[in-house]
N, C-alpha and C positions, 0 to 999 in steps of 0.2 A: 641040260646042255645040248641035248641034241634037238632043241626047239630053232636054237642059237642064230643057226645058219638060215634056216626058214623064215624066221619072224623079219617084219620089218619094223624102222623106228616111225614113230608119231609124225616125225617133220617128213619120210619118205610117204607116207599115207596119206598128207593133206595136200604134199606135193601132187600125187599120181591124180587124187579125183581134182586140183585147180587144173591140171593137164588134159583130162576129161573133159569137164565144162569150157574150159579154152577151144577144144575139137567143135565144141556144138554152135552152128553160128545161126541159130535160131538166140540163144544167150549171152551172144557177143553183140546183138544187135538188139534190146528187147524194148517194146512201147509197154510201160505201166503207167495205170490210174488209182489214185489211192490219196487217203488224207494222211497231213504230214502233223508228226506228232515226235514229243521231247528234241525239238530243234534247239543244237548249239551251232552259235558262230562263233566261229574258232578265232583267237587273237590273228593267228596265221591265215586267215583267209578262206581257211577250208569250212563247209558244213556240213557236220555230224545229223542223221534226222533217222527217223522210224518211218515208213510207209506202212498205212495198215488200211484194211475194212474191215467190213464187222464181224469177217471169223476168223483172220489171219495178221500175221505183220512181216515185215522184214526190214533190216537197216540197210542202210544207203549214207555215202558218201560221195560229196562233189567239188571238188578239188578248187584252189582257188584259180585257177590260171580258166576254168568252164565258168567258176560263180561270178567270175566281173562282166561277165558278157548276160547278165539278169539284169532283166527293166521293173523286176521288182523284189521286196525280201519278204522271201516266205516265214511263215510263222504257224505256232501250233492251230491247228484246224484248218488248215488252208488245202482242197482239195487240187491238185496237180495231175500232170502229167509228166511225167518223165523218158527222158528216152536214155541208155547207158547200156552197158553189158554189167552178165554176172560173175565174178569171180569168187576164189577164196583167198582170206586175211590166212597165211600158212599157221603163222602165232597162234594166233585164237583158234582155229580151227572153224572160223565160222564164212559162210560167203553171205555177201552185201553187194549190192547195186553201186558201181562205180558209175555218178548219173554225167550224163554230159552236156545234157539240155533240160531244159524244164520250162512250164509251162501253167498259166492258172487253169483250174478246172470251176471255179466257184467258191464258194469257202462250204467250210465242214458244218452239217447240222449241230456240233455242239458250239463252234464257234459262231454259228447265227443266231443260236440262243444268247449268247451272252451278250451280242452286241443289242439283239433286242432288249434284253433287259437293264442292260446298261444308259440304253435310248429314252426306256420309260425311268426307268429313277432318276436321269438326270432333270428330266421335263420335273418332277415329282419335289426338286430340290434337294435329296438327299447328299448333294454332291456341293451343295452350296459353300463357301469359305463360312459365311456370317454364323453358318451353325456350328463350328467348329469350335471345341473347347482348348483353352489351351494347356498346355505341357506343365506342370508343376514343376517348379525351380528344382528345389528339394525335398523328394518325397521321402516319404518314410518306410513305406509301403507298397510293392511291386508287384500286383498279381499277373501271372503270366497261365495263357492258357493254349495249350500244345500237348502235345504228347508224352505221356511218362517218360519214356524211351526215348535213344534217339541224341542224335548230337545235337539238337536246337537246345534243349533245356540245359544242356553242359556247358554247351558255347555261352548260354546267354549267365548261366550261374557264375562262369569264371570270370565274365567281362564285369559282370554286377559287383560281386567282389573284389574283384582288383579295385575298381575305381571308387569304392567307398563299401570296408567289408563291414559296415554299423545298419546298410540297408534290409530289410527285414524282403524277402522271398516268399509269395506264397502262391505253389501252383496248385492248379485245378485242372487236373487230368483231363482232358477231351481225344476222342477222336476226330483225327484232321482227314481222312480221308475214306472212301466208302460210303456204304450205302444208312442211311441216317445221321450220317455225323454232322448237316450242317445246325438240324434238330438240336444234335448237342451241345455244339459249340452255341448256338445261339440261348438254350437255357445257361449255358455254364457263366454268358455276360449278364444275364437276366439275373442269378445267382448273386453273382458277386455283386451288382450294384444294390442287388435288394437287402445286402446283410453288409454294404459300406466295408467289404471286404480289402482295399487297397486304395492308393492315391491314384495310382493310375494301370492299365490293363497293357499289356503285350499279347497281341494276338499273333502267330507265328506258327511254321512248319517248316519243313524245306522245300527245296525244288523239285518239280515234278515235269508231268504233261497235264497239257487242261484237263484232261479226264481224272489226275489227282488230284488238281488243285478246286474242281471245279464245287464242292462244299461250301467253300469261301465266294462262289460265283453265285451263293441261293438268296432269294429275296428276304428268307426269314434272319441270314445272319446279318444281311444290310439294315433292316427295318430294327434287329436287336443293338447292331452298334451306332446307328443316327439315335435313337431313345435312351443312351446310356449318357446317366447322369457322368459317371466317373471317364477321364478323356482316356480314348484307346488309342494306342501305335499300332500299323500293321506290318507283320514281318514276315509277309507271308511268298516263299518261293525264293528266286533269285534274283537278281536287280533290274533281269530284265522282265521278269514275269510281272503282271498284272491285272489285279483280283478285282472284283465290285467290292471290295471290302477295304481296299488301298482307296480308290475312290471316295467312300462315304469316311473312314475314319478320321480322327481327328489330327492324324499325323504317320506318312508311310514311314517306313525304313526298306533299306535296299535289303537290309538278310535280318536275320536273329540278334546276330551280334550287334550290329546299327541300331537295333533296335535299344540294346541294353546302354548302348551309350547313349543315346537319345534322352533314356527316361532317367536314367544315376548320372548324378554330374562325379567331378572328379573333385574328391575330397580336397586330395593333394595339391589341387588345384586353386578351387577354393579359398584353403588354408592361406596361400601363397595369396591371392588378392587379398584376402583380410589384414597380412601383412601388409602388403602396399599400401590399402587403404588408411592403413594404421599410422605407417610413415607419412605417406600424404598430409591428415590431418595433424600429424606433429608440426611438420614444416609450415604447413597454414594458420594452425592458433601460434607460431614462432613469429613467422611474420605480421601475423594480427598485432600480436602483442608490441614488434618492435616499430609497427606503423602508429599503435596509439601512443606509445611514450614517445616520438617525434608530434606529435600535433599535440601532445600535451606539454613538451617544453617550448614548443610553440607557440602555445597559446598562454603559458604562464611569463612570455616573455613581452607580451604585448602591453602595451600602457594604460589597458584597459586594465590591467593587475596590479600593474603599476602604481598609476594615479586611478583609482577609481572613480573619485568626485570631478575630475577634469573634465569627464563626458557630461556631467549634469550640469557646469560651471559655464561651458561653453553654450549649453541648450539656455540657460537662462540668458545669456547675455544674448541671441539669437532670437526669444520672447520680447526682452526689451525693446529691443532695434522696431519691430514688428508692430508692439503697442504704442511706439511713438511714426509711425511710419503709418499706421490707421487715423492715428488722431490726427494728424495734418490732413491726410484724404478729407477726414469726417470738417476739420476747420473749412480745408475750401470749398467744399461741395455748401458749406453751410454759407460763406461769404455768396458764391454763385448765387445760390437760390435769396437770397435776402436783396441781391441785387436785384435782382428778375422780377420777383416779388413786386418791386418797389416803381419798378418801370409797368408793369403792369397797373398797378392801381391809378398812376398817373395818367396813363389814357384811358383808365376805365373814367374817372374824374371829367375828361378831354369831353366824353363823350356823354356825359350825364345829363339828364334832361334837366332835372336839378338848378345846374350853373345854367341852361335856356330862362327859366325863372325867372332867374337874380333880376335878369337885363328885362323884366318888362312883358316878355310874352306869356302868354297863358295858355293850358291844354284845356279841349272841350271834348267832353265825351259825352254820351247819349249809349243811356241801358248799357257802360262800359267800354262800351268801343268809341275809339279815339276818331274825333271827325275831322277830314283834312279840306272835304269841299263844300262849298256853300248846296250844292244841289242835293247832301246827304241830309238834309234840315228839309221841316216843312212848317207852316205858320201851325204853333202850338204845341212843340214838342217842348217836353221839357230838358232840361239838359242841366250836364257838371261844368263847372269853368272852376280849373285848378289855377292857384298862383303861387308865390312864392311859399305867402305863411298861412296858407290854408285852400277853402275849398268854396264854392259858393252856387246857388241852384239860381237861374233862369227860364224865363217863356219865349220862344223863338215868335215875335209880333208880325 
C-alpha cells in the first residue's frame, strides 16, 4: 500500500514519454529512407506499412486525408522516402511514424528479384494459358500442401467439408516459409504427382510480407508446378498479394478458403441440378411423347391409310395418259419423216444422171474421169461411152 501513492498507471507512463517526443522537434519533423514491407490498404483510406533496413524496422501510418495526395501506391519492396513526425499509439504502447509525405526511392533488392524472375519465366512460357490444366468438376481426392498448423488447413478443412463432407483430404505437411522451404514445398508437388496422390493440389499459406512469402517467389517451386501432371490452385497470401506461383499455376484463388471452393463443388448444390435436370428431362420425353401421338393420328388420318391403292390407281392412270401421249409423238414424228423421206428421193430421182440416159444422151469417160470437152480427147485415146442399157469402148480417129 504504501507504493500506492508513488506508482503511476500504464496510460500516465505512455502518456508522459508521447509528451517527451512531442518536445523533440527533431521528431516531429523527421526525413526517413527505408523499404516498405507488410503494406495494408485500409478500406478507410488509411495505410498501415513497416519501414525497415537491413538491421532495424519500424511501423508507420499515413492517414487517408496525406495518401490521396500519392501519384503512386506503394507496395511490399518499394524503397521510399518519407517525411512525418514520431509519436506514440498511448493503447499499444508503441510509437510509429505518422508519415505525411512520401516519396519513390527505387524499389527493394528483393522486389527487383522477383520482377526479374518473373520477366524471365514469362519470356520461358511458364505463364502460358495453353499449358494450363483444368480444374476437375468432381474430385475425389484434395491434396493440400501448407502448413500442419495454422488457420489455412482449418479454414480450408471446414469449407471442404461443408461443401461436400464425402471428399477425401490428404495433407502433406510443408514448410511455407524460411530458409529451405521453397526446396520443400517443391519436392512435396514432386511427391504427390509421382505416387498420383490426389485429383487436384491446393498450394496455400497466409498473408505475409515478401520476405514470408518469398518461397513461393523461387524458380524451383515454378519449374515443380508448370511439370505437374495433377492441376494445382494457388492460395498463397491475401487477395492482394502475388506469388510466381499464382502466375504459373493452373488456377489462383484469392485466400485458402477460395481456394477449397474452387476445387469441391457443392454437393447440395449439385444434387439440386440433378434434380432440375431430372425434371427437365421428364417434361421433354412428355412433350416428345405428346408431339409423336399428334403426327401419329395425323398421319393415321390421311388417305394414304385410308385408301391405300388410290395412290397406285391414280399412278397407273398417269402411265397410261403418258404411253398414249408417246405413241402419238412417235406416230407423227414417223408421218414427218416418211414424208421428207419421200420428197427427198424425188429430187434425188430430179437429179439423176440415169433419167439424162433415157432421153438419148450418153457419158464418156476416159481412165474414169468423165469428159465434158472436146480438147480433153486426143486422136487414139481409148474411151467409155455409157448409155442407157449398158456400156461400150471406142477410138477417138
Amino acid at each position: 500500500m504504501k507504493y500506492a501513492q508513488m506508482a503511476i498507471t500504464v496510460s500516465e507512463l505512455n502518456q508522459y514519454i508521447k509528451n517527451k517526443i512531442a518536445q523533440d522537434e527533431y521528431l516531429n519533423n523527421v526525413l526517413i529512407k527505408g523499404e516498405i514491407s507488410n503494406f495494408k490498404n485500409h478500406y478507410t483510406g488509411h495505410m498501415y506499412f513497416t519501414l525497415k533496413d537491413e538491421n532495424s524496422l519500424i511501423k508507420c501510418i499515413m492517414f487517408k486525408s496525406y495518401a490521396q495526395k500519392l501519384n503512386f501506391m506503394p507496395k511490399d519492396g518499394m524503397k521510399v522516402f518519407l517525411f512525418g513526425g514520431i509519436s506514440v499509439f498511448e493503447r499499444d504502447g508503441v510509437y510509429q511514424v505518422y508519415v505525411k509525405a512520401m516519396e519513390e526511392d527505387g524499389v527493394g533488392d528483393l522486389y527487383a528479384k522477383y520482377q526479374e524472375l518473373k520477366n524471365t519465366l514469362e519470356k520461358q512460357g511458364l505463364f502460358d494459358e495453353e499449358h494450363k490444366l483444368p480444374i476437375p468438376m468432381m474430385p475425389k481426392v484434395i491434396g493440400v500442401l501448407t502448413s500442419q498448423t495454422g488457420s489455412v488447413i482449418r479454414d480450408i478443412i471446414n469449407v471442404s467439408t461443408r461443401r461436400n463432407p464425402n471428399v477425401v483430404l490428404r495433407l502433406l505437411p510443408v514448410p511455407v516459409q524460411g530458409e529451405g522451404a521453397a526446396q520443400k514445398i517443391a519436392e512435396g508437388i514432386q511427391f504427390m504427382n509421382r505416387n498420383k496422390l490426389a485429383d487436384v493440389l491446393i498450394l496455400a499459406r497466409g498473408g505475409g510480407s515478401l520476405e514470408d512469402l518469398w518461397p513461393f517467389n523461387e524458380e524451383v517451386v515454378a519449374n515443380s508446378i508448370y511439370h505437374s501432371e495433377i492441376p494445382i490452385i494457388s492460395a498463397v497470401g491475401h487477395e492482394t498479394d502475388f506469388t510466381i506461383a499464382d502466375f504459373v499455376a493452373d488456377l489462383r484463388a484469392p485466400t485458402p478458403s477460395a481456394a477449397a471452393e474452387l476445387a469441391v463443388p457443392n454437393i447440395y448444390e449439385v444434387k439440386q441440378k440433378i434434380v432440375a435436370y431430372e425434371n427437365r428431362l421428364r417434361q421433354s420425353l412428355i412433350k416428345k411423347v405428346q408431339v409423336m401421338k399428334l403426327r401419329y393420328e395425323k398421319s393415321m388420318s390421311s388417305f394414304v391409310f385410308k385408301e391405300p391403292t388410290r395412290r397406285i390407281q391414280e399412278n397407273y392412270i398417269r402411265i397410261d395418259n403418258f404411253v398414249k401421249q408417246l405413241e402419238n409423238l412417235m406416230k407423227t414424228k414417223q408421218e414427218k419423216e416418211k414424208n421428207r423421206y419421200g420428197k427427198l428421193v424425188a429430187k434425188l430421182d430430179a437429179y439423176s444422171p440415169l433419167k439424162t440416159l433415157a432421153r438419148g444422151y450418153t457419158i464418156t469417160q476416159k481412165e474414169g474421169k468423165i469428159i465434158t470437152k472436146k480438147a480433153e480427147l486426143n486422136t487414139g485415146d481409148l474411151i467409155d461411152i455409157r448409155f442407157e442399157d449398158g456400156q461400150a469402148k471406142a477410138k477417138v480417129q
